[in-house]
N, C-alpha and C positions, 0 to 999 in steps of 0.2 A: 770142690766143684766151683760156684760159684766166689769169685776173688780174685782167682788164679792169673796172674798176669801173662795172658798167653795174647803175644798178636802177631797177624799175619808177615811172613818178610816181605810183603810189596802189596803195595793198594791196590795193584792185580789179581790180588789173590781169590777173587770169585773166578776168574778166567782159565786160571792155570792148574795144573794137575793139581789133588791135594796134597801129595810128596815134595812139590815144588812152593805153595804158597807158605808153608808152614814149616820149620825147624821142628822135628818130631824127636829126634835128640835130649834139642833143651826142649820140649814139652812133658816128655820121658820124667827126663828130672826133676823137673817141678814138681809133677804131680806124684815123684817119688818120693818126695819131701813131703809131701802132704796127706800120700796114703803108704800105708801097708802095702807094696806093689807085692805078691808074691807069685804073681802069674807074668808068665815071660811071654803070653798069646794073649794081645786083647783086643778089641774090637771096635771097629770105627764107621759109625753111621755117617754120610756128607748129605745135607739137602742143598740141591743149585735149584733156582727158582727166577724167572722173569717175572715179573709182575706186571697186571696190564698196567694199561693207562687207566691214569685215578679219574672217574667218572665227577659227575657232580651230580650230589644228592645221598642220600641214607640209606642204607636198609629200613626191614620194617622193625627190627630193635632201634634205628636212630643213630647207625653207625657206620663216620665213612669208609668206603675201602682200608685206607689206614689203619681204623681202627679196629675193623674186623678179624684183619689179620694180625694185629701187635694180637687181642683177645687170646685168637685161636692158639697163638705161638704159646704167648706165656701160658697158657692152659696147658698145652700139652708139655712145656718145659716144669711148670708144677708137677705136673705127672709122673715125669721118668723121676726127676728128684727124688721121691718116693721110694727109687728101687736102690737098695745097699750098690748096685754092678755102676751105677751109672756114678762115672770119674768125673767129669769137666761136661760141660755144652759152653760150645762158644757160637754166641748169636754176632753174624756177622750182621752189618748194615749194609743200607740199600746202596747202590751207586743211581746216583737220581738220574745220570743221562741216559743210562742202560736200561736202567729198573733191576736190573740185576744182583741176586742177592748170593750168600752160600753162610752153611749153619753147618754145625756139626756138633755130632755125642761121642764120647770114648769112652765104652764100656768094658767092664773086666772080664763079662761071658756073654755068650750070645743069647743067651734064656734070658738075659735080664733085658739084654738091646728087645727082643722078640716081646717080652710081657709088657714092655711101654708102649711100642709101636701097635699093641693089640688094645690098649686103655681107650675108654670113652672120651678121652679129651683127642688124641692122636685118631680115633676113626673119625670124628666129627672134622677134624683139621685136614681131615683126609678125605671127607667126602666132598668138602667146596676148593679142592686144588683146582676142578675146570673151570670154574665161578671166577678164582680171584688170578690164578696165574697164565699165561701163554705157553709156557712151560716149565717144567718141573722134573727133574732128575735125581732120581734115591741113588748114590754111592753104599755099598758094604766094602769093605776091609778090613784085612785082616794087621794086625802090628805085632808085628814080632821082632820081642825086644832082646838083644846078647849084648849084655853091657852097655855099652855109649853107644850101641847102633840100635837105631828101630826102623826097620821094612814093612814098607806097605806092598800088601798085594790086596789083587783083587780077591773076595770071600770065595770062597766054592762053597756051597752046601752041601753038606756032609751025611 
């Protein structure tokens, strides 16, 4: 999970599909070198997020904008950590002129994506999305891996 040297193919890569920002291929493999893949269906959370503009001044913990959200991220990224399903998160950075950000999780089964996204740190992170961002867009996908190819589609609930 964390280590993995996964990065984007272009510093666009908040803008662009997530099929297009990212080599899923070589991320496949990576991360097949470092797990036990033996699910050929796995599962891909994306957050895209703008952020406002950074205000001046603190919350009533004493924390700026910046800070609230680095908090709430790495809280909820401690969280999924926890779960055996959860592969990789790659915490993209901000692009400063946009504010524009994108993050993502690759999990092995959707019960595992579903029990972090339901944790205390992830509702709390979830409840000040209109607080800290102008918008905010949840991707599900689905990765279906045959050898050297991995397809992304979109999830259907099943």
């Amino acid at each position: 999970t964390i280590g993995a040297q996964i990065e984007p193919r272009s510093s666009e890569y908040r803008n662009l599909p997530i099929d297009e920002g990212f080599d899923w291929p070589e991320i496949i493999e990576i991360l097949a070198d470092k797990h036990n893949l033996d699910s050929t269906q796995l599962y891909l959370v994306v957050f895209r997020s703008t952020r406002i503009p950074d205000i001046a001044g603190v919350n009533d913990m004493g924390e700026t904008l910046r800070e609230r959200i680095a908090r709430l991220d790495d809280a909820a990224h401690i969280e999924a950590a926890q779960s055996a399903a959860l592969l990789h998160y790659f915490a993209g950075d901000i692009d400063e002129k946009t504010r524009r950000a994108m993050s993502w999780c690759l999990w092995t089964d959707m019960a595992g994506a579903r029990s972090a996204l339901g944790g205390p740190s992830h509702r709390e992170a979830a409840g000040q999305v209109d607080e800290l961002y102008s918008d905010f867009t949840l991707e599900i996908h689905t990765v279906s891996v045959d050898g050297q190819n991995a397809i992304l589609t979109p999830y259907v609930r099943e």
